[in-house]
mmCIF file of the protein (N, C-alpha, C, O) and its ligand, coordinates in Angstrom:
data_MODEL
# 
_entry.id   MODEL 
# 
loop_
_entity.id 
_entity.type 
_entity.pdbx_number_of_molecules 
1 polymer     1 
2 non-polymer 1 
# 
_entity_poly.entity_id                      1 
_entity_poly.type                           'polypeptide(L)' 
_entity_poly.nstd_linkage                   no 
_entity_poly.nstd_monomer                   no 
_entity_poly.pdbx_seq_one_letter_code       
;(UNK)(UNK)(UNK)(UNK)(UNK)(UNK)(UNK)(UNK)(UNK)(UNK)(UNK)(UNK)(UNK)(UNK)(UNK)(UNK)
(UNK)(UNK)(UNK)(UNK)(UNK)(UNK)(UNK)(UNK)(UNK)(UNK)(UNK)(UNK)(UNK)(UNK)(UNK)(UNK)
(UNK)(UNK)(UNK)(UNK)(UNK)(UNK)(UNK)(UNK)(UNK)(UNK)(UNK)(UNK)(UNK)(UNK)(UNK)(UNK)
(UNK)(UNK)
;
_entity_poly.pdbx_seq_one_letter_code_can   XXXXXXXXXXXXXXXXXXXXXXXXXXXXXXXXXXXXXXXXXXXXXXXXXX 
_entity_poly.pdbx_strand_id                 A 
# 
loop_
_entity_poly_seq.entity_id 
_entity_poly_seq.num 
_entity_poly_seq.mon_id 
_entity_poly_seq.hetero 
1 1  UNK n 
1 2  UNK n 
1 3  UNK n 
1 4  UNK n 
1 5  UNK n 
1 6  UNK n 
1 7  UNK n 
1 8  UNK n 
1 9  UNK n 
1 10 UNK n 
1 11 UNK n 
1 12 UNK n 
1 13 UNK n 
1 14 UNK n 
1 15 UNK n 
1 16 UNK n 
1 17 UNK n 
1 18 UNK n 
1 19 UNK n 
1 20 UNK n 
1 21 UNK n 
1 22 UNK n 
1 23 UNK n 
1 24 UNK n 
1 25 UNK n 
1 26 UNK n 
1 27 UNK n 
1 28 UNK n 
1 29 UNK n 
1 30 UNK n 
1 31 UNK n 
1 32 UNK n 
1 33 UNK n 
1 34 UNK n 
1 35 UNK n 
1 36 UNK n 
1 37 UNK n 
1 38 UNK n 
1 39 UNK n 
1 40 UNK n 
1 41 UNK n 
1 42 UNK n 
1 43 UNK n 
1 44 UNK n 
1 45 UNK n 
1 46 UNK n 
1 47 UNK n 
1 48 UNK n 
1 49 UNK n 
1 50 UNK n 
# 
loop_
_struct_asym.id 
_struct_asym.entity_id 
A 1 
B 2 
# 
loop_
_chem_comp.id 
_chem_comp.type 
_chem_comp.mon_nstd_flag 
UNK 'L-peptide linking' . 
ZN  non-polymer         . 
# 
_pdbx_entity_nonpoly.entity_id   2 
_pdbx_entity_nonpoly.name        ? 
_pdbx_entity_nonpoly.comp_id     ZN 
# 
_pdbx_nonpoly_scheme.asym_id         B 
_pdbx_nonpoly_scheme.entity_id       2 
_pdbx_nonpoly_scheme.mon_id          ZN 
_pdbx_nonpoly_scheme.ndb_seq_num     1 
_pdbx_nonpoly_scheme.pdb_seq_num     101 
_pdbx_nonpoly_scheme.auth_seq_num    101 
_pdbx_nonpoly_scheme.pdb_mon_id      ZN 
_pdbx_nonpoly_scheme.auth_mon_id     ZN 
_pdbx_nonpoly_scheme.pdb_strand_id   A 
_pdbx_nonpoly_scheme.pdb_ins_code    . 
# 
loop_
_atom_site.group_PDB 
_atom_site.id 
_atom_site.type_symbol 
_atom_site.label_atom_id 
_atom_site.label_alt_id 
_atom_site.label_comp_id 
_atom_site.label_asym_id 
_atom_site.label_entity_id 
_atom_site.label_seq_id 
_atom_site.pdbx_PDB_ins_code 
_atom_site.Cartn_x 
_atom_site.Cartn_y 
_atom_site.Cartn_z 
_atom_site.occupancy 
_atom_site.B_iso_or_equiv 
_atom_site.pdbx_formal_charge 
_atom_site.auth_seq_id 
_atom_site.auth_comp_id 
_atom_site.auth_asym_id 
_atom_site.auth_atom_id 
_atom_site.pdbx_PDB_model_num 
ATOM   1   N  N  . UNK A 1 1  ? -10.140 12.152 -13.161 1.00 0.00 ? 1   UNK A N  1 
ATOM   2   C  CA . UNK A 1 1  ? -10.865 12.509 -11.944 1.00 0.00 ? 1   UNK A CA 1 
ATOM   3   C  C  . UNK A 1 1  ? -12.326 12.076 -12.084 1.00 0.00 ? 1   UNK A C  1 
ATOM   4   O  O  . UNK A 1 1  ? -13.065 12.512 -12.966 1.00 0.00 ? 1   UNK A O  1 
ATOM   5   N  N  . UNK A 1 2  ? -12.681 11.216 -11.184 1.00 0.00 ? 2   UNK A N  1 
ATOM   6   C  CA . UNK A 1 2  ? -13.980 10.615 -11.107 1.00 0.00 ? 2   UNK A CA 1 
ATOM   7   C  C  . UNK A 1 2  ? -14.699 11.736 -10.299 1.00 0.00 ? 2   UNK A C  1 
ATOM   8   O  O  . UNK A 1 2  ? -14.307 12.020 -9.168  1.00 0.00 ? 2   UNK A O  1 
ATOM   9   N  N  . UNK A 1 3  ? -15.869 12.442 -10.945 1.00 0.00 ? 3   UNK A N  1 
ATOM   10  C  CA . UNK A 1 3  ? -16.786 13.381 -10.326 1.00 0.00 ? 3   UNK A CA 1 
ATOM   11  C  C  . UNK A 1 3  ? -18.005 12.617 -9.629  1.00 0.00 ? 3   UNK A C  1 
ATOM   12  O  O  . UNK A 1 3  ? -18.686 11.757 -10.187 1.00 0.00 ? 3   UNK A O  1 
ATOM   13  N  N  . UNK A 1 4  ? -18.211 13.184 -7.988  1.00 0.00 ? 4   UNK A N  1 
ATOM   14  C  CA . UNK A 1 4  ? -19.155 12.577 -7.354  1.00 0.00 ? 4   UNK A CA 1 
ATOM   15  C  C  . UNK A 1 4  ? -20.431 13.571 -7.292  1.00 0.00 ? 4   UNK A C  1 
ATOM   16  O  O  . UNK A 1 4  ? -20.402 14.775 -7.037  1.00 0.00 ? 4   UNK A O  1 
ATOM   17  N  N  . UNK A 1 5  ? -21.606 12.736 -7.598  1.00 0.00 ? 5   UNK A N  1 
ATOM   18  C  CA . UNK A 1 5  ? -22.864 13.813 -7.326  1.00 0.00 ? 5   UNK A CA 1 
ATOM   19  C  C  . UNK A 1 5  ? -23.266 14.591 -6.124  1.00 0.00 ? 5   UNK A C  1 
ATOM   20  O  O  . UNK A 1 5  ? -23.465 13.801 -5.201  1.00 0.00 ? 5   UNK A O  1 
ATOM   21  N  N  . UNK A 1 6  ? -23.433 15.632 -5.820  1.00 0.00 ? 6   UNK A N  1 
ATOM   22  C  CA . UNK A 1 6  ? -23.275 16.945 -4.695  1.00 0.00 ? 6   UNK A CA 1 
ATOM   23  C  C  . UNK A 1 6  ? -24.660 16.718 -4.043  1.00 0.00 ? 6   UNK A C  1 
ATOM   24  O  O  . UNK A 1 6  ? -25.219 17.524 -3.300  1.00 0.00 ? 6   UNK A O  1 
ATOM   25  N  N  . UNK A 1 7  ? -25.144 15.485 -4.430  1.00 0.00 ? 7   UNK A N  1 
ATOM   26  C  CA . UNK A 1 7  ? -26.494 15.125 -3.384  1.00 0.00 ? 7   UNK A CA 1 
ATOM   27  C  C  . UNK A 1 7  ? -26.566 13.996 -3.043  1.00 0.00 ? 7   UNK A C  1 
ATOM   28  O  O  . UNK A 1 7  ? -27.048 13.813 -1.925  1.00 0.00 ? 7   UNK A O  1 
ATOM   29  N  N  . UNK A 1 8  ? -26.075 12.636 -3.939  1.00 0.00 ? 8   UNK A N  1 
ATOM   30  C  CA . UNK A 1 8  ? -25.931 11.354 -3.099  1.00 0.00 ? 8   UNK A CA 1 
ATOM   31  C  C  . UNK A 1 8  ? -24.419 11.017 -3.428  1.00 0.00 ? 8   UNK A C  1 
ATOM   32  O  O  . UNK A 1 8  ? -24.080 9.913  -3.003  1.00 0.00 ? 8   UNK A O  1 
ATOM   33  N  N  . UNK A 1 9  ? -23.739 11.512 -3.890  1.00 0.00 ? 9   UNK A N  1 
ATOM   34  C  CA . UNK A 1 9  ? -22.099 11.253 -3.934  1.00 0.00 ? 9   UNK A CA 1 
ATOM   35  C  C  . UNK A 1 9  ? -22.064 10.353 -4.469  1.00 0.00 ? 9   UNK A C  1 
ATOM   36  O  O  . UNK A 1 9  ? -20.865 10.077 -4.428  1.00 0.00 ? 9   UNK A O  1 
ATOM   37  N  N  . UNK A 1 10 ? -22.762 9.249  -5.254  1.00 0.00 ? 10  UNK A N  1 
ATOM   38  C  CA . UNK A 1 10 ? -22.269 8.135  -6.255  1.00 0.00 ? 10  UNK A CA 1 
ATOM   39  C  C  . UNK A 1 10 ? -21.882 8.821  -7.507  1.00 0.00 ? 10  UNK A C  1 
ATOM   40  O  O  . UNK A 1 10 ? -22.365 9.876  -7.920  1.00 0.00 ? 10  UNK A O  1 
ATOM   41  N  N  . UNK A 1 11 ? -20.832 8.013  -8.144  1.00 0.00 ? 11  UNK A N  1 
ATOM   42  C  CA . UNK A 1 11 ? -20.227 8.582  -9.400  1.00 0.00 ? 11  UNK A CA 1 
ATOM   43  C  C  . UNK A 1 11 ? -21.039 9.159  -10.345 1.00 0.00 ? 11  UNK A C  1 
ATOM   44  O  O  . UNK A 1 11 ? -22.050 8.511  -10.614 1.00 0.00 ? 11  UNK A O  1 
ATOM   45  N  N  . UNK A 1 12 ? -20.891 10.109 -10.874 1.00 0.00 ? 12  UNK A N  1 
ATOM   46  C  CA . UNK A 1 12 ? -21.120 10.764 -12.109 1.00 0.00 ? 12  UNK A CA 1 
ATOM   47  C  C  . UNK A 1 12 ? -20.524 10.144 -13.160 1.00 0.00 ? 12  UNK A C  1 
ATOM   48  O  O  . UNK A 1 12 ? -19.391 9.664  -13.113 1.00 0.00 ? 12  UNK A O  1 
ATOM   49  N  N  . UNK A 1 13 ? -21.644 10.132 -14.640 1.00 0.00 ? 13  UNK A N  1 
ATOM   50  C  CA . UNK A 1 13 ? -21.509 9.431  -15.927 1.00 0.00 ? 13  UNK A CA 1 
ATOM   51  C  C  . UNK A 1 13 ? -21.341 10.908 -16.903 1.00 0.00 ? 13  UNK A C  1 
ATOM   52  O  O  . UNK A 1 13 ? -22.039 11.895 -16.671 1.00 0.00 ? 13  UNK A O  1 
ATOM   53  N  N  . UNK A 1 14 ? -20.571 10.880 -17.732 1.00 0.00 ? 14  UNK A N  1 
ATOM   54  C  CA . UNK A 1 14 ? -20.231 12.196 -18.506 1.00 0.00 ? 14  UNK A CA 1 
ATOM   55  C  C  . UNK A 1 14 ? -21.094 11.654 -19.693 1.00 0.00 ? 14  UNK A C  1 
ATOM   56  O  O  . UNK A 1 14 ? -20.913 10.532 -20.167 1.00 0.00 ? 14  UNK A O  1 
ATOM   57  N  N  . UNK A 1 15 ? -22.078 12.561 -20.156 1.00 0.00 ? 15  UNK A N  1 
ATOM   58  C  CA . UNK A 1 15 ? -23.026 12.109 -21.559 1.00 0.00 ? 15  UNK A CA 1 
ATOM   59  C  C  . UNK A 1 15 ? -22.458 11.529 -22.264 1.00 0.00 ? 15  UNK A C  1 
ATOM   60  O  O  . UNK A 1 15 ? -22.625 10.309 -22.288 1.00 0.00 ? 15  UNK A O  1 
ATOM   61  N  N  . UNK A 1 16 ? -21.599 12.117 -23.086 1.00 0.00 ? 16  UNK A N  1 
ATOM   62  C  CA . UNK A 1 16 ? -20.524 11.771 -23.934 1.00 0.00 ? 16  UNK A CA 1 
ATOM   63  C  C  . UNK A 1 16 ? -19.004 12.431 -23.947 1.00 0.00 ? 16  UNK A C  1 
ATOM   64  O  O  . UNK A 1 16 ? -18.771 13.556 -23.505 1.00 0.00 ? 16  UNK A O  1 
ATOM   65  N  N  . UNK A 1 17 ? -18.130 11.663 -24.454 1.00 0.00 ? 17  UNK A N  1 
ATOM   66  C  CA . UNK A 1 17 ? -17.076 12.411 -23.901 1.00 0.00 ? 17  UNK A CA 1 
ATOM   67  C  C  . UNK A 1 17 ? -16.864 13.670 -24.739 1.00 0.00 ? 17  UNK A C  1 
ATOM   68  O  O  . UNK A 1 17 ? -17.110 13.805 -25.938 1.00 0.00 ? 17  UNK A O  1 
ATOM   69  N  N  . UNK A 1 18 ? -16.265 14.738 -23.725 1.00 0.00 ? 18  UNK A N  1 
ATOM   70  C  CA . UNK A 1 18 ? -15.972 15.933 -24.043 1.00 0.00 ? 18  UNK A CA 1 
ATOM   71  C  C  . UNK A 1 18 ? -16.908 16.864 -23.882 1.00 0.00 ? 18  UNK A C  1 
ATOM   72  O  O  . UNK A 1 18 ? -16.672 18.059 -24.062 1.00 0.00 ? 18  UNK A O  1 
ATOM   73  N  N  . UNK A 1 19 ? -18.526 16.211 -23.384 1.00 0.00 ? 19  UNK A N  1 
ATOM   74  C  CA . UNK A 1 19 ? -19.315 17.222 -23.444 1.00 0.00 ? 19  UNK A CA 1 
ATOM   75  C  C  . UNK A 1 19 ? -19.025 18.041 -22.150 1.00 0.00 ? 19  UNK A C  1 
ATOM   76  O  O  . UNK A 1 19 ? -18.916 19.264 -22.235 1.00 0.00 ? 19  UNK A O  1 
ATOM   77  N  N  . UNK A 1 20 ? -18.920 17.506 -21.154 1.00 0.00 ? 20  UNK A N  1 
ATOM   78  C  CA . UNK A 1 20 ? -18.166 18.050 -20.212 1.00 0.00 ? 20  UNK A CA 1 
ATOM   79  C  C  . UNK A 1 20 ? -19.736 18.368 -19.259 1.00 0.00 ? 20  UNK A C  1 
ATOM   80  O  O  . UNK A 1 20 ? -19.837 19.237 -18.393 1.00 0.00 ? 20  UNK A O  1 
ATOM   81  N  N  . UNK A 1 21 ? -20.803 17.460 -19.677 1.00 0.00 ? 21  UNK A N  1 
ATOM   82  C  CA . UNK A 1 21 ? -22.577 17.398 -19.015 1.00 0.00 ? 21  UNK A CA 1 
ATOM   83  C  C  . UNK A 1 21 ? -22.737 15.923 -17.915 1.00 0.00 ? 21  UNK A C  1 
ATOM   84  O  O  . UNK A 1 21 ? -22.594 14.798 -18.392 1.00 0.00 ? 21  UNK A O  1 
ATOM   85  N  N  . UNK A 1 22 ? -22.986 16.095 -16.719 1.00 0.00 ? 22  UNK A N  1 
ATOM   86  C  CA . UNK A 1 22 ? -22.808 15.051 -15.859 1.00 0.00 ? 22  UNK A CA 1 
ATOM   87  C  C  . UNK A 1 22 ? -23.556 14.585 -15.798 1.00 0.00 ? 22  UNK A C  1 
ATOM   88  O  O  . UNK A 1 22 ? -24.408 15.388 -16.178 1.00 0.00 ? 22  UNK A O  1 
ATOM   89  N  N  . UNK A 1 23 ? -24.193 13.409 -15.485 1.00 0.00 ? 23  UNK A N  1 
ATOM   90  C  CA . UNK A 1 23 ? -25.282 12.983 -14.819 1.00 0.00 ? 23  UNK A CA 1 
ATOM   91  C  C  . UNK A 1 23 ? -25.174 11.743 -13.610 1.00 0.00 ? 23  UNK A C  1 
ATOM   92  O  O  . UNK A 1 23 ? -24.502 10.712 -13.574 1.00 0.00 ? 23  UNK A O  1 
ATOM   93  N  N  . UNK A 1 24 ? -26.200 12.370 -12.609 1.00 0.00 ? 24  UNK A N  1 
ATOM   94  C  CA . UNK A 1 24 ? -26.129 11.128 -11.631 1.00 0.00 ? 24  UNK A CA 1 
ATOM   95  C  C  . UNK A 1 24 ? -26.073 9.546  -12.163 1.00 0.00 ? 24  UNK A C  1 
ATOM   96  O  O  . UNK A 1 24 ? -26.777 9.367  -13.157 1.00 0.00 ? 24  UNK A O  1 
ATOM   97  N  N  . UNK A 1 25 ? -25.533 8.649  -11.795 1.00 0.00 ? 25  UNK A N  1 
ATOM   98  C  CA . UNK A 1 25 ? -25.904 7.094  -12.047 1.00 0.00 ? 25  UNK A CA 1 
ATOM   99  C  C  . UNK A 1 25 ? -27.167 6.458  -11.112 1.00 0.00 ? 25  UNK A C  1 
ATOM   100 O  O  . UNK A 1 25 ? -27.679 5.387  -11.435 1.00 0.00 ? 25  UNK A O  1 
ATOM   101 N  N  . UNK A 1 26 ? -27.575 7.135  -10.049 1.00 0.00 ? 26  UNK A N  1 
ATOM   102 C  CA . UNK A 1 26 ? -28.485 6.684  -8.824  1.00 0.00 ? 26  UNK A CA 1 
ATOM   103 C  C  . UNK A 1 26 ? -30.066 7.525  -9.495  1.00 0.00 ? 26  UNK A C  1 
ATOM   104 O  O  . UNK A 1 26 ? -30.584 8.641  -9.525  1.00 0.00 ? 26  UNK A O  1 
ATOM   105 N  N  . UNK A 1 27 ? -30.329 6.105  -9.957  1.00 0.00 ? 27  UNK A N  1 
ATOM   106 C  CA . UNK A 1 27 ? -31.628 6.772  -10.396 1.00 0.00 ? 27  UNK A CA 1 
ATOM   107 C  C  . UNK A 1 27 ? -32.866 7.011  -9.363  1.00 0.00 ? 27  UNK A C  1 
ATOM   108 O  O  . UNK A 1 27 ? -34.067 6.908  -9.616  1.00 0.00 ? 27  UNK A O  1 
ATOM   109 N  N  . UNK A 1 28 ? -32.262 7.349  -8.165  1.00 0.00 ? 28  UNK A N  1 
ATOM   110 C  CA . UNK A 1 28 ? -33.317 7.776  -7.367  1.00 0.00 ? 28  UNK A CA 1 
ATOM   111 C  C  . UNK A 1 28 ? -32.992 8.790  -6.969  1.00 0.00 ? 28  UNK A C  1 
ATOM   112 O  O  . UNK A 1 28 ? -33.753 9.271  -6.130  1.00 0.00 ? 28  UNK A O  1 
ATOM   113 N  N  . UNK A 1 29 ? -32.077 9.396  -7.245  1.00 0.00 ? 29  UNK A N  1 
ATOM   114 C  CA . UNK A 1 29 ? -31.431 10.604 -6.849  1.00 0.00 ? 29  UNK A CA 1 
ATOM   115 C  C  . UNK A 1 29 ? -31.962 12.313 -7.525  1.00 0.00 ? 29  UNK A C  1 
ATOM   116 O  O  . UNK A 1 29 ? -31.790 12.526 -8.725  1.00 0.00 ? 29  UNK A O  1 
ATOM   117 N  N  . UNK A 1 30 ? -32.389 13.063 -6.907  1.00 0.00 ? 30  UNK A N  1 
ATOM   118 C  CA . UNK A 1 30 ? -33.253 14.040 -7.478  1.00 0.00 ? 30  UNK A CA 1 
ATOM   119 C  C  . UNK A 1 30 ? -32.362 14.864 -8.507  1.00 0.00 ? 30  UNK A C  1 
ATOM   120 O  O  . UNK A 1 30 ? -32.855 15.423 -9.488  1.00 0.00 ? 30  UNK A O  1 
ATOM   121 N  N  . UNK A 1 31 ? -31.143 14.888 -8.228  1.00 0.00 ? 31  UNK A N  1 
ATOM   122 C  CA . UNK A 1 31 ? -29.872 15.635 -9.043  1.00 0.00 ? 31  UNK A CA 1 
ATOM   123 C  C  . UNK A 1 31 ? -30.229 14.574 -10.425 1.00 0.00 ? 31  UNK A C  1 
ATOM   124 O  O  . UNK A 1 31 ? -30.500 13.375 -10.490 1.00 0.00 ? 31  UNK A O  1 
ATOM   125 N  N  . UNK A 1 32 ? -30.054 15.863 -11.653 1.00 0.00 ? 32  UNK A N  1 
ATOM   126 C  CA . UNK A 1 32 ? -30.579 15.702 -12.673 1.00 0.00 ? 32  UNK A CA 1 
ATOM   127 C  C  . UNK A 1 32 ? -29.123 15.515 -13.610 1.00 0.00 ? 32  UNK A C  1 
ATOM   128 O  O  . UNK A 1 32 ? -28.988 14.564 -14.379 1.00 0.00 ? 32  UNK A O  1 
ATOM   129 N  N  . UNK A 1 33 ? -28.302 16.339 -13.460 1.00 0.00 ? 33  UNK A N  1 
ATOM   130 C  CA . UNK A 1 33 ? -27.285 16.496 -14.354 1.00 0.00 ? 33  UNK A CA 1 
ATOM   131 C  C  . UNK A 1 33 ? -26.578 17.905 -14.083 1.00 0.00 ? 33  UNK A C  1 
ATOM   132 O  O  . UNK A 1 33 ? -27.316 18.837 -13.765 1.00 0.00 ? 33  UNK A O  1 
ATOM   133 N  N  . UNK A 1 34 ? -24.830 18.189 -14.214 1.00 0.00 ? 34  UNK A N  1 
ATOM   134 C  CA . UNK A 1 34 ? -24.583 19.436 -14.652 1.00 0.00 ? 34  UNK A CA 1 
ATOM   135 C  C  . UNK A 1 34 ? -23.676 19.815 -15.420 1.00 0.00 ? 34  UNK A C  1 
ATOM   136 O  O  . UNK A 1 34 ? -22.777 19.038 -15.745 1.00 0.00 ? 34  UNK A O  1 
ATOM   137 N  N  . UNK A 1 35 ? -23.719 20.837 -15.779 1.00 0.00 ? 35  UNK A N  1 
ATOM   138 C  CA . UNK A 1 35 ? -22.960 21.667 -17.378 1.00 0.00 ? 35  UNK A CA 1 
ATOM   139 C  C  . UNK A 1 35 ? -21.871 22.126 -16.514 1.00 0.00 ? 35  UNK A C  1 
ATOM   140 O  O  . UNK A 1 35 ? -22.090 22.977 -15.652 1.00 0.00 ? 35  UNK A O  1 
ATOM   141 N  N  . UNK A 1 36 ? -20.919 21.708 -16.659 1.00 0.00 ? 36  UNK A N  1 
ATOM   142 C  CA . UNK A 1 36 ? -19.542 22.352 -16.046 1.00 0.00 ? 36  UNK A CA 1 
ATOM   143 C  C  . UNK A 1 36 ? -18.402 23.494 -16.951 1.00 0.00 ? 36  UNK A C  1 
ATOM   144 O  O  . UNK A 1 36 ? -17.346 24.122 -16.867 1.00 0.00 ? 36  UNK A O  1 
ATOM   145 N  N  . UNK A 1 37 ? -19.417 23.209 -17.714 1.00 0.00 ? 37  UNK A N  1 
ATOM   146 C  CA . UNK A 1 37 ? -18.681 24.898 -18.889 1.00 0.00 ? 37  UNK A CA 1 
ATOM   147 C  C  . UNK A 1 37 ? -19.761 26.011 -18.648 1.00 0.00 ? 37  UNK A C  1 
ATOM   148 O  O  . UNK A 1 37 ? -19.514 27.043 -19.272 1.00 0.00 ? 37  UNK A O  1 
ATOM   149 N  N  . UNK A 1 38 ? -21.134 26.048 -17.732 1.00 0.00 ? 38  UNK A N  1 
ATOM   150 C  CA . UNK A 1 38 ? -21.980 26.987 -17.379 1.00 0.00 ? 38  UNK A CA 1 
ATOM   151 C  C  . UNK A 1 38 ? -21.774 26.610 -15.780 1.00 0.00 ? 38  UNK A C  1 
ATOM   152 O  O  . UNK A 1 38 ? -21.978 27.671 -15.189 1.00 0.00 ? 38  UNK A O  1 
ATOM   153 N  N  . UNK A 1 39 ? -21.473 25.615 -14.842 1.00 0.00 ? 39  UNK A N  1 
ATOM   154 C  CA . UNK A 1 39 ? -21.196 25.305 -13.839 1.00 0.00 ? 39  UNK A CA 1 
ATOM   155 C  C  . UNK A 1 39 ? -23.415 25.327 -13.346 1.00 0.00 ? 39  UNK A C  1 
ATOM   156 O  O  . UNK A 1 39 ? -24.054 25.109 -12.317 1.00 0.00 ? 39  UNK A O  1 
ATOM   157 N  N  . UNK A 1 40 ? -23.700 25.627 -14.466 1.00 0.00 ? 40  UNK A N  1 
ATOM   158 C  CA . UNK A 1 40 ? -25.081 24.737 -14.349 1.00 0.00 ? 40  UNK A CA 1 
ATOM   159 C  C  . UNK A 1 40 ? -26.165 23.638 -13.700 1.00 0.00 ? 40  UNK A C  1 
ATOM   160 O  O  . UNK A 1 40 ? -26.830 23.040 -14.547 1.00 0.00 ? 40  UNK A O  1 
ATOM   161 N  N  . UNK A 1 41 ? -26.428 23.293 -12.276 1.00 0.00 ? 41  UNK A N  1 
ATOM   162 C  CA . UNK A 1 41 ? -27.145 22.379 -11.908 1.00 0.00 ? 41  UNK A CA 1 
ATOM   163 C  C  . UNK A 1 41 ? -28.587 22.166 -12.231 1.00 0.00 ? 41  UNK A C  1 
ATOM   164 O  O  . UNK A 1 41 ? -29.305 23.162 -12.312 1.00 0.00 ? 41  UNK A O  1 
ATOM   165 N  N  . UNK A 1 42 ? -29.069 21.023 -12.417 1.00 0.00 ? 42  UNK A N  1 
ATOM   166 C  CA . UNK A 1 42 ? -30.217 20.609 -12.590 1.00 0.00 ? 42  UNK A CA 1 
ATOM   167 C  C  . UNK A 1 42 ? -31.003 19.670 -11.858 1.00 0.00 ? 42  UNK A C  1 
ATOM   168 O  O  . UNK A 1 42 ? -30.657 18.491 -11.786 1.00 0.00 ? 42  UNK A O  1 
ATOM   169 N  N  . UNK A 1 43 ? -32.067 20.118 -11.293 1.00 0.00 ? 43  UNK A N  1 
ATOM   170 C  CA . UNK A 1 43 ? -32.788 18.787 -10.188 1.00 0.00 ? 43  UNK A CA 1 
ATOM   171 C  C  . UNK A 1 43 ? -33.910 18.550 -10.540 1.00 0.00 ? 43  UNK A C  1 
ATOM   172 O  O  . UNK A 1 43 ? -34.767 19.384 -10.835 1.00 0.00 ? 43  UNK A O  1 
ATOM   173 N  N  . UNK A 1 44 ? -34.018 17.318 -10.543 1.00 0.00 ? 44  UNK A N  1 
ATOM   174 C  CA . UNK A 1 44 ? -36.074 17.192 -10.636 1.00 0.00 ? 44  UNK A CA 1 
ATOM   175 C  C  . UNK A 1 44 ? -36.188 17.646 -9.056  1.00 0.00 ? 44  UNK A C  1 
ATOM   176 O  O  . UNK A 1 44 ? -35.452 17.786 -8.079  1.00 0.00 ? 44  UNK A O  1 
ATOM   177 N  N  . UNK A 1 45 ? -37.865 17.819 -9.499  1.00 0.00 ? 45  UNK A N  1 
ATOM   178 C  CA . UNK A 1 45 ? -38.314 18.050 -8.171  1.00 0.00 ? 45  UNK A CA 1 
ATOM   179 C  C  . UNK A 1 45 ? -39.500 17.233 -7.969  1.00 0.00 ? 45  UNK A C  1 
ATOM   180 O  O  . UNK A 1 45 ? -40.446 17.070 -8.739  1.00 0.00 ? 45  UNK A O  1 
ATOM   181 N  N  . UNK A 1 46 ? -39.244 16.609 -6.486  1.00 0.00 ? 46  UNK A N  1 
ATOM   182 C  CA . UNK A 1 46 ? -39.996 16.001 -5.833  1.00 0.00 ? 46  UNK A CA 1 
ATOM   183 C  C  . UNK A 1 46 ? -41.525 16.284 -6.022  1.00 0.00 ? 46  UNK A C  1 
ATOM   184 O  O  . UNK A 1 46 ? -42.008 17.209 -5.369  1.00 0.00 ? 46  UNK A O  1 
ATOM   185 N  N  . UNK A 1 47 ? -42.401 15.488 -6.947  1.00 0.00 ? 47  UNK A N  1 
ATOM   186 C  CA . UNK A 1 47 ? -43.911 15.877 -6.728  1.00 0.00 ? 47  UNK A CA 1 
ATOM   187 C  C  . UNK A 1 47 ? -44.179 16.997 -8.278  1.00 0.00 ? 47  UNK A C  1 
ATOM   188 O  O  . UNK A 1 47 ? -45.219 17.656 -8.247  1.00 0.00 ? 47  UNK A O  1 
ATOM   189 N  N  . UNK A 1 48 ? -43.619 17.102 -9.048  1.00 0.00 ? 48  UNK A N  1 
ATOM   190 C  CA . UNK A 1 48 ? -43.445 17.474 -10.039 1.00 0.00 ? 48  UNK A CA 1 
ATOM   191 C  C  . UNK A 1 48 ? -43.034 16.751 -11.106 1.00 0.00 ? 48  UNK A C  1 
ATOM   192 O  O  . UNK A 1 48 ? -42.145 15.919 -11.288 1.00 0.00 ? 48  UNK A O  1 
ATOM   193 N  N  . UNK A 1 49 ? -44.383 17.551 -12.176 1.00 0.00 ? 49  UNK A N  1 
ATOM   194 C  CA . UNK A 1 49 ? -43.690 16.754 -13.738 1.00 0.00 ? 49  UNK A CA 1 
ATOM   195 C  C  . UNK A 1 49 ? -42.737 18.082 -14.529 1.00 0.00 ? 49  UNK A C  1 
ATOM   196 O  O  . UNK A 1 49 ? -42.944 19.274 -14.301 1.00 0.00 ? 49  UNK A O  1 
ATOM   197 N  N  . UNK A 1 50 ? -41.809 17.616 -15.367 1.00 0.00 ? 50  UNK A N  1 
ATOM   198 C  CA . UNK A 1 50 ? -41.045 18.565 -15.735 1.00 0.00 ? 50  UNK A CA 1 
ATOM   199 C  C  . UNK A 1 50 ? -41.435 18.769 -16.978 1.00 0.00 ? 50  UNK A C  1 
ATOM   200 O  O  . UNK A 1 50 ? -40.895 19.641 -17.660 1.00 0.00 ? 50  UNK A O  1 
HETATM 201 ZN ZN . ZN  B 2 .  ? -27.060 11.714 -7.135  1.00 0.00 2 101 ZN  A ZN 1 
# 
């Protein structure tokens, strides 16, 4: 199952396998990554350093 990102819907890249940690491929996309064993989201934010 190919997971799509929940803000621009291009595919999700899994860190490594088994980690079961997503990350967007659209590097303009504010969605950061998520932990699907904490169901965890992460976003940069616009106009902010992290
Ligand atoms: Zn995205």
């Amino acid at each position: 199952m190919v997971k799509s990102c929940p803000d621009c819907h291009k595919a999700m890249i899994e860190f490594d396998m088994g980690s079961h940690v997503f990350h967007c491929s659209n590097p303009d996309c504010l969605f950061q990554y998520v932990d699907l064993r904490t169901g965890k989201e992460f976003r940069k934010e616009r106009g902010k350093t992290i």
